[in-house]
Structures are given as C-alpha cells and as structure tokens.
C-alpha positions as CSV (number, residue, x, y, z in Angstrom):
1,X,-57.4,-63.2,10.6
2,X,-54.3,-62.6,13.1
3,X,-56.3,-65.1,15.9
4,X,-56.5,-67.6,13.3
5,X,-53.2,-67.4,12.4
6,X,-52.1,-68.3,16.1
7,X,-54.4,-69.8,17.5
8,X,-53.2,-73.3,16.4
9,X,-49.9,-72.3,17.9
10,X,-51.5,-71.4,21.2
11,X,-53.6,-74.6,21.3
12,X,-50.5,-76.7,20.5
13,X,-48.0,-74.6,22.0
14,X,-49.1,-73.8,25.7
15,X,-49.6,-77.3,26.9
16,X,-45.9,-78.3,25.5
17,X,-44.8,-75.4,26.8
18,X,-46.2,-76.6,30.4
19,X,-45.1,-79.8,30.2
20,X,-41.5,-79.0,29.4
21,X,-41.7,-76.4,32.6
22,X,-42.6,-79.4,34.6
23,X,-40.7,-82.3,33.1
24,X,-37.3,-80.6,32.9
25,X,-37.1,-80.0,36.9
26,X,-38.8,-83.2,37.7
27,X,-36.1,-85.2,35.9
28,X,-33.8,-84.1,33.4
29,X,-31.8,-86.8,32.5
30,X,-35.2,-89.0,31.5
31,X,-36.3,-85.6,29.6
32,X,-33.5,-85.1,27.6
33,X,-33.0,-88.8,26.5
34,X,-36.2,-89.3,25.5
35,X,-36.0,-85.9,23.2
36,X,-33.1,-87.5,21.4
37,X,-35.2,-90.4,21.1
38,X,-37.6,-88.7,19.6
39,X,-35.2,-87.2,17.3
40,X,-33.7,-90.7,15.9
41,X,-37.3,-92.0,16.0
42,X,-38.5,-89.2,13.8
43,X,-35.1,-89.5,11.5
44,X,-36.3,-92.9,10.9
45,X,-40.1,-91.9,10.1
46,X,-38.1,-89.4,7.9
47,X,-36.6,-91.7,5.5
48,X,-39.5,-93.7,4.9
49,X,-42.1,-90.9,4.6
50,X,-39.8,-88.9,2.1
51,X,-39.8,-91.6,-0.4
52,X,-43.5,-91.8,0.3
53,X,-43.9,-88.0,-0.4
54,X,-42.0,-88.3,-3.5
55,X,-44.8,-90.7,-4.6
56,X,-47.8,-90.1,-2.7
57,X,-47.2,-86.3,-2.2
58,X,-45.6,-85.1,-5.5
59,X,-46.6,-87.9,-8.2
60,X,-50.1,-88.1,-6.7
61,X,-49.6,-92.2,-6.9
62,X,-51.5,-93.7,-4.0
63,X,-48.8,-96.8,-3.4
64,X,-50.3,-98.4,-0.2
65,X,-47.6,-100.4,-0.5
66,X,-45.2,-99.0,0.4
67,X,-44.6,-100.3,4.0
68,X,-44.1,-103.6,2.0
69,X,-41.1,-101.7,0.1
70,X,-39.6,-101.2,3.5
71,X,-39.7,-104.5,5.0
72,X,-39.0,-106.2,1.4
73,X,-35.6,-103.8,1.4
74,X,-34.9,-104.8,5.3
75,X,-35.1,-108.8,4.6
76,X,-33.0,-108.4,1.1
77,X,-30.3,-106.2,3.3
78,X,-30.6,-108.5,6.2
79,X,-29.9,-111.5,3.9
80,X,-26.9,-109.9,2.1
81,X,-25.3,-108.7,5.4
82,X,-25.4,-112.4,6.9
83,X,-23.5,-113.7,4.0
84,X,-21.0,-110.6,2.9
85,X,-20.6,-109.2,6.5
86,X,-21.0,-105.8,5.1
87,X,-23.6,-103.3,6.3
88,X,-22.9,-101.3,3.7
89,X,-23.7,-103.6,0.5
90,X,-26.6,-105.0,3.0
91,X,-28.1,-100.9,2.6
92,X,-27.5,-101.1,-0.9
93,X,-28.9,-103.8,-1.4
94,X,-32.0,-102.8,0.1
95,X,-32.0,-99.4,-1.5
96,X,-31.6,-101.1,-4.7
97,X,-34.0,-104.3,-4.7
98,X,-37.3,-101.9,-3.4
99,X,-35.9,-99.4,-6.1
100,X,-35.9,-102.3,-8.7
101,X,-38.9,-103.4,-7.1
102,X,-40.6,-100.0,-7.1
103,X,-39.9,-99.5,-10.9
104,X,-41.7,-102.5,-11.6
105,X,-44.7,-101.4,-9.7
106,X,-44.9,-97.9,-11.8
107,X,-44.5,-99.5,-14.8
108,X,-47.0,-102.8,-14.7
109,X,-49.3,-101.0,-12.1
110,X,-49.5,-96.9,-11.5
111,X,-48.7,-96.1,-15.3
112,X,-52.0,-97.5,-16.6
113,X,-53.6,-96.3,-13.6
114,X,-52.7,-92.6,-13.7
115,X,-55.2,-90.5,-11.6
116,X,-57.5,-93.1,-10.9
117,X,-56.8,-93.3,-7.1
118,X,-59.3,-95.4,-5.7
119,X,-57.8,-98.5,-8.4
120,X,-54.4,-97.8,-7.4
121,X,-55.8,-97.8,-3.6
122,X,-57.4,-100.9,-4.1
123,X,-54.7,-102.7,-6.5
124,X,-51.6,-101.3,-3.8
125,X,-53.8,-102.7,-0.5
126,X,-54.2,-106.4,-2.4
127,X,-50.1,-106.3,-3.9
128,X,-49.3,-105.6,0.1
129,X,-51.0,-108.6,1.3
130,X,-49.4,-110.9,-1.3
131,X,-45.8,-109.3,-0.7
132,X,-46.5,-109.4,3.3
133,X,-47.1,-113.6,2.9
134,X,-45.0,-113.9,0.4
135,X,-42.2,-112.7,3.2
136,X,-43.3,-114.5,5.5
137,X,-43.0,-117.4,3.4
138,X,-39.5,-116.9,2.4
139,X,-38.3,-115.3,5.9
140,X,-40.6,-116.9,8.2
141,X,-41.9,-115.3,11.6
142,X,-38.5,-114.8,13.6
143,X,-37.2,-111.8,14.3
144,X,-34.1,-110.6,12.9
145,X,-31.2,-108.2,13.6
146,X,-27.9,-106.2,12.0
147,X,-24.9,-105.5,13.6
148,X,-24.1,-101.8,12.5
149,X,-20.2,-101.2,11.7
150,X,-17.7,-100.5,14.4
151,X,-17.2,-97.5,14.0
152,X,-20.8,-96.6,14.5
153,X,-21.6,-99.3,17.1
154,X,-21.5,-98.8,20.9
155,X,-22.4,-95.4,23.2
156,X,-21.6,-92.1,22.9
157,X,-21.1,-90.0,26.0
158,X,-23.3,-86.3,26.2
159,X,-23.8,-84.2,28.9
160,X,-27.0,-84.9,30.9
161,X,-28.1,-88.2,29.7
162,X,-24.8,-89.9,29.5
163,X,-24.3,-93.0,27.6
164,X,-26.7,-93.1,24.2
165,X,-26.2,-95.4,21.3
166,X,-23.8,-94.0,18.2
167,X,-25.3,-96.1,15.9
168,X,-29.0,-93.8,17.2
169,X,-27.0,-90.3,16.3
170,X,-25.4,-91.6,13.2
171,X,-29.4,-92.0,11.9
172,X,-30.0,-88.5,13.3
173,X,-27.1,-87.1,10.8
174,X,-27.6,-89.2,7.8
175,X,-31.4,-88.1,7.8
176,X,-30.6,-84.7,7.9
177,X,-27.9,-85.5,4.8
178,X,-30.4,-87.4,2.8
179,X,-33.0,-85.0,3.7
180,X,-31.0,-82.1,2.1
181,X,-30.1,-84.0,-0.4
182,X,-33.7,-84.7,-1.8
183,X,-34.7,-81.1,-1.4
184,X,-31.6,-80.2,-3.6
185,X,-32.8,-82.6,-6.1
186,X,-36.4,-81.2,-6.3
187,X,-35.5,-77.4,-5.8
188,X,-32.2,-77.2,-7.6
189,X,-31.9,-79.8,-10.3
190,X,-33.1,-80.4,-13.9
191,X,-34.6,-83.4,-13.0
192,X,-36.5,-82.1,-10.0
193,X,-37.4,-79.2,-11.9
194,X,-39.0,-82.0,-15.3
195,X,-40.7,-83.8,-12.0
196,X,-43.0,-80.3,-10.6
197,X,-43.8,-79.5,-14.4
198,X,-44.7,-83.2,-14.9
199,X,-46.9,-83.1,-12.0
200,X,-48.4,-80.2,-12.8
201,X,-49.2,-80.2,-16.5
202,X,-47.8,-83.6,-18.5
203,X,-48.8,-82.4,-21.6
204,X,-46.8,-79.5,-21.7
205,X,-43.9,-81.4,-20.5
206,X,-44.3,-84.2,-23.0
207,X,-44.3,-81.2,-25.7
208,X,-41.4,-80.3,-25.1
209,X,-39.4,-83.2,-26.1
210,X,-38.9,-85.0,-22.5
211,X,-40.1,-88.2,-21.5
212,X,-42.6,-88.2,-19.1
213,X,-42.6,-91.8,-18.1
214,X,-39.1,-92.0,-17.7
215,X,-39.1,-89.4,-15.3
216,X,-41.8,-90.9,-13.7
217,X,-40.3,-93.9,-13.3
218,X,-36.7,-92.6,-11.9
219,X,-38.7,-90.7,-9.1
220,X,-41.0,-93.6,-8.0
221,X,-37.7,-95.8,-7.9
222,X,-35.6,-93.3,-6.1
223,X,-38.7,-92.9,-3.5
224,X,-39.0,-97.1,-3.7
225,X,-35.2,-97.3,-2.6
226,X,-35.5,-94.9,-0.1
227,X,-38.1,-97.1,2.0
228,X,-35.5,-100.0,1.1
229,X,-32.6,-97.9,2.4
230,X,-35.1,-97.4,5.8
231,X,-35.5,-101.1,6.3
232,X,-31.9,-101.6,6.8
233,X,-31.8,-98.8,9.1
234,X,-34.3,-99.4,11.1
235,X,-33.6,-102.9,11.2
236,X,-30.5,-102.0,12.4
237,X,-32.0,-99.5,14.9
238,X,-34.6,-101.7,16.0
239,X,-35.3,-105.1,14.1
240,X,-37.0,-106.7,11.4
241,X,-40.0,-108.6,11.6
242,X,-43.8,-109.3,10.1
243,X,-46.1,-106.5,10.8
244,X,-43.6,-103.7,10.6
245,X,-44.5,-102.5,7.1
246,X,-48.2,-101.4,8.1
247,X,-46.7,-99.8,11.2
248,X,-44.6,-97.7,9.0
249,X,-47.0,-97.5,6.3
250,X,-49.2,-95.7,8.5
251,X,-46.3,-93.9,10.0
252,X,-45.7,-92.1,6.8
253,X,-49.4,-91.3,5.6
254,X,-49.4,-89.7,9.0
255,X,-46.3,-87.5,8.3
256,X,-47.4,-86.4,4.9
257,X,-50.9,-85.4,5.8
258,X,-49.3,-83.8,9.1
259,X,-46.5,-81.9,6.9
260,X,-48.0,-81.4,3.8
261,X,-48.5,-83.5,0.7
262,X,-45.2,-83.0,-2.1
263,X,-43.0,-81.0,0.6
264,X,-39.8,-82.7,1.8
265,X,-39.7,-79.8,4.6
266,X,-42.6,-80.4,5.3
267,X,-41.9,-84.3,6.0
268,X,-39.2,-83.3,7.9
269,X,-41.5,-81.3,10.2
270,X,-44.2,-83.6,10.4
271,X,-41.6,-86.9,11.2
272,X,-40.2,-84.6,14.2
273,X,-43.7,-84.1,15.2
274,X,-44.7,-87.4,15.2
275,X,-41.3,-89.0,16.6
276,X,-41.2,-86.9,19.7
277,X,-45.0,-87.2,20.2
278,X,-44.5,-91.3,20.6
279,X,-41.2,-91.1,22.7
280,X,-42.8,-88.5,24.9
281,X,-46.1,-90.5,24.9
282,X,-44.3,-93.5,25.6
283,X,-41.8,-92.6,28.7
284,X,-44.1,-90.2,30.3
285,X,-48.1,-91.4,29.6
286,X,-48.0,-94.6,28.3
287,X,-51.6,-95.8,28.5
288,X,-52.3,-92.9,26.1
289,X,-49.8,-92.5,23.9
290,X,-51.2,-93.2,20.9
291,X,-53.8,-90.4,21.6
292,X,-51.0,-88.1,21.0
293,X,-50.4,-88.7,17.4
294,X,-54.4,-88.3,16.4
295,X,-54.2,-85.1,18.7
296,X,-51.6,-83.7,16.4
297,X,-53.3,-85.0,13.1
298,X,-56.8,-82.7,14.5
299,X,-55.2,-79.8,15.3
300,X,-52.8,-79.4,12.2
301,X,-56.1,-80.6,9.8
302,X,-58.7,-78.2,11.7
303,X,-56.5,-75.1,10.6
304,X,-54.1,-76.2,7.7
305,X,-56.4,-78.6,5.7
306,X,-53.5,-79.3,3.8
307,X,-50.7,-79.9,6.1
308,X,-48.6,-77.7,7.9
309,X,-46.6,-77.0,4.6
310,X,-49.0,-78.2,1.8
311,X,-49.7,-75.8,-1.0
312,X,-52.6,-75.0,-2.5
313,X,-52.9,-77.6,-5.5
C-alpha cells in the first residue's frame, strides 16, 4: 500500500527532478523564464477550466461548449474595448455576455437534459459548431488584439531573466485572487454550500424550500462568465482568433480530469501541471511537446482514476 502511494511520485518525480539538475546549470536565464511562463500559461488554463469545473466537475453538465463561451466573451470584449477604450468594461463585458449567454444555455438546453450526458454531449458539440460560424461570420478570420492598461503594460525587471511582460504577472495574481475567491464561494458560503447539496441530492434540497433551478442557473452563469472573463485575458495575453475555443476547450477537460472533477484546488493543480508541461515542452523539446501533456494525463489516471484531487462520488 505505501509503494502505491509513491510510486506515481517516483515515476513523475525523478525525471523532473533530473531535468531541473541539468537545465538549471546549462542555462538559467532560459530555465527560469520559461517557469514563469508556464506559470501565466497555466493562470490562463486556470480561469477557463474553473468555470468549466463549476459546470462539468460540480453540476455534472457536460457543456462541450464551452470553448465557444470563451471566444464568444473575447470577440464581445474585443469589440467593446475598440469603441470605449476601456479594458475594463471590455472584461466585463465579456464576463457578462458568456454569463448571459451561459444562462441561456442551462435554461433552454441542460435543464431538460439533467443527467442525460450523452444528449447534452451531442446537443453542446452541434451548439459549438453553429456559435464557431456564426463568429466567424460576424468577426471574420483576422486576428485580433487588446492593448492592456498602462499601468499593467510594458516589462518588469526580476533577477535572472530580466525584462518579462507586467501585463504576464498581473494574470499570474489575478488567477490566484479569483481562484481563492471561487473556493471561498463553494467552501464558505450559503450559496456554495445550496450548490454541493444540490449536486448531491436535489430532492432534499428542493424540500427544503430552496430553488434548485435557480441555483443552478447562477452557478452555470458564474462558470459561463468566467470563460468570458478568460477570453479577454487571453486575448490580451495572446490574441483572438478562430480555432481558439477547441484549443482551450480541450485545455480545460484536460485540467479537470488531471485535477479532479468538482475541485477548484484541484484545477489549480492540474492548470500548473499542464502550463509548465507545454512551456517546458515547447522551449526545450519541441518536436514532442505535446507528448508531455498525454504523459501527465497516464500517469495521474493509472493511479488516481479520479484525478489528483477527485473524490469518490
């Protein structure tokens, strides 16, 4: 029982442990900036896949569209911020519009399809299509960009890798706010507290005078505007364009199966996981970077079927 326990620790941990004894030496100014990164990379995976765990993880809802949430929120934020010159309404008004347009989705869609997964698969995959012309149609193919505030725009100076990017450690701190912030909401609140019992037995919850649906539907929104809220981000990190909601669609279902299904610690884990694993991939193997990510998936599913902090249901 004790070499099971660490096994998957020796089997992950010796060959990072390696690599860092022989990257560090080598060159530690590429080392270090592509740790931090890894770090904004995964704060970024962080905010989409913690509204995805809120839905996919805690309601059980499987919304395969919710890459198209992202990118929906990015092109609504990118179009208020080129005619208000504001980056801040331009995040709320991608937080907003996918939480507006998330709401919609529980209501027509996931409320008459409660526990029937494969239908909500199916229905989700065929909504993502239309939303993914439908933007195209409206935004066309180009690529687009945001100009983050000036007081978050241009390079920081830190000790080995000099210069990085502000706007790259102001994601960094917001992620770790808003991560806080939604594990307050679940642990500590009323309404996160009306959310576990819903999950866990409706019935009960119902008979005690609160209404499920509404519930229901304030959590898929807030987990909606949350990939809205990422759009703009990310945008501003990187850009906008077609394509990127299956990248990050993917990019959450990977974190929440990696850090466990319901657990915003767990996304947090599995984001930082993933994030580093790409940037490392990326700067120091390239041609087999991706195989990193599926190496991770293996070895956290061969010993913790449920994710590295999923609970038994």
């Amino acid at each position: 029982m004790s070499l099971r326990r660490w096994l998957p620790w020796l089997i992950f941990g010796a060959p990072v442990a390696v690599f860092v004894l022989w990257a560090i030496p080598t060159n530690p100014a590429l080392f270090f900036k592509t740790f931090l990164n890894g770090l904004t990379l995964a704060s970024l995976y962080f905010l989409v896949a913690s509204g995805f765990t809120l839905v996919f993880g805690l309601m059980r809802n499987v919304n395969l569209a919710h890459g198209s949430l992202y990118l929906f929120g990015a092109y609504v934020g990118w179009f208020t911020g080129e005619h208000t010159g504001s980056w801040v309404l331009a995040v709320a008004a991608g937080f907003l519009t996918a939480a507006a347009l998330g709401l919609l989705l529980q209501v027509l869609v996931f409320r008459h399809m409660q526990g029937e997964d494969l239908r909500q698969t199916l229905v989700t995959i065929g909504l993502s299509i239309v939303l993914a012309d439908v933007m195209l149609w409206a935004w066309g193919a180009e690529i687009y960009t945001f100009d983050p505030p000036a007081l978050i725009y241009g390079s920081t100076v830190l000790p080995l890798v000099e210069k990085f990017p502000t706007y790259r450690l102001f994601v960094l701190f917001a992620s770790i706010v808003i991560g806080f912030g939604l594990w307050w909401l679940l642990a500590r609140t009323r309404l996160g507290m009306m959310i576990r019992a819903g999950v866990d037995d409706r019935g009960m919850l119902a008979a005690s005078g609160v209404n499920v649906q509404r519930v229901f539907a304030l959590t898929f929104a807030i987990g909606a505007g949350m990939a809205g809220l990422a759009g703009v981000v990310g945008g501003t990190a990187l850009s906008v364009s077609p394509g990127e909601d299956t990248r990050y669609l993917l990019a959450s279902l990977v974190v929440v199966i990696v850090g466990g299904m319901g657990s915003v610690v767990g996304a947090a884990i599995g984001a930082l996981l993933i994030g580093l694993a790409e940037q490392f991939g990326l700067a120091y193997a390239p041609t087999y970077s991706v195989v990193f990510t599926f190496v991770i998936m293996v070895i956290v599913l061969a010993f913790r079927p449920r994710g590295i902090m999923g609970k038994a249901a």
